[in-house]
C-alpha positions as CSV (number, residue, x, y, z in Angstrom):
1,X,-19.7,228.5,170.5
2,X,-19.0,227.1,167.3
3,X,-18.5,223.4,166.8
4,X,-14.9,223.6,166.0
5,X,-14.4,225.6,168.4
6,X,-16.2,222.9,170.8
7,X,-13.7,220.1,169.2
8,X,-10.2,222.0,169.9
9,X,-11.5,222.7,173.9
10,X,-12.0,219.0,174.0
11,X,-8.8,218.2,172.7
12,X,-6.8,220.1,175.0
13,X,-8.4,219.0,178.1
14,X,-7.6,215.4,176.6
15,X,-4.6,216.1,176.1
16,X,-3.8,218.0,179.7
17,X,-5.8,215.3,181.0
18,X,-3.1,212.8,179.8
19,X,-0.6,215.4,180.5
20,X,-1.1,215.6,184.4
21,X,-1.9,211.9,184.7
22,X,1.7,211.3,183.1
23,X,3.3,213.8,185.5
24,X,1.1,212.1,188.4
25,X,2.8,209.0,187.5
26,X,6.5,210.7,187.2
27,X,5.9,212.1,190.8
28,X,5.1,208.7,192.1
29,X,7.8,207.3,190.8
30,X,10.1,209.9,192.4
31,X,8.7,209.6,195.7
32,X,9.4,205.9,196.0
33,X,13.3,206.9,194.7
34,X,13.0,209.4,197.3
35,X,11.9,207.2,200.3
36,X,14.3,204.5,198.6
37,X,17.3,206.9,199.2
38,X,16.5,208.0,202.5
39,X,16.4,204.8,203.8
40,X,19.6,204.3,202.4
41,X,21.0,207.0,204.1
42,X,19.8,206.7,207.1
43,X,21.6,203.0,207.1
44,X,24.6,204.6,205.8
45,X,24.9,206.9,208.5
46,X,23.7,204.3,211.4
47,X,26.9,202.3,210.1
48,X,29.1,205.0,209.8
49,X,28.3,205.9,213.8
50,X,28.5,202.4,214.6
51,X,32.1,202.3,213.1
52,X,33.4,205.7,214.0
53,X,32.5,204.0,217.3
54,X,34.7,201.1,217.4
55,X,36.9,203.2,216.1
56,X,38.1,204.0,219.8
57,X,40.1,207.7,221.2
58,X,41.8,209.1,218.1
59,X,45.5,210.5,219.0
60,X,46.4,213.8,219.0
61,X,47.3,215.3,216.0
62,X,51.0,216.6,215.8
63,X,52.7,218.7,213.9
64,X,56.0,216.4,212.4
65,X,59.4,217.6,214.2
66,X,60.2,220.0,210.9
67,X,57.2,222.5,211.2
């Protein structure tokens, strides 16, 4: 192998190197958004159960007199 030849190899495993730890990063990010949300949601839809709940019976739905 030639030296430049040597010098470009390097410089693309320095820069995938940077490349993946970047993305690395970008996916750890997104995880914690990700756990963040579901959290989130899952208190969301506690609270909605909770008030559909207290709601109480729903009447009937009727058609009005002029159907």
């Amino acid at each position: 192998m030639t030296e430049e030849r040597i010098v470009r190899l390097e410089e693309t495993v320095a820069y995938q190197t940077k490349t993946i730890d970047e993305l690395s990063d970008q996916v750890a990010q997104q995880w914690k958004k990700i756990e963040s949300l579901e959290k989130k949601f899952e208190l969301l839809t506690d609270r909605f159960l909770e008030l559909e709940e207290s709601a109480g019976e729903r009447p009937a739905v009727t058609k009005p007199p002029h159907y």
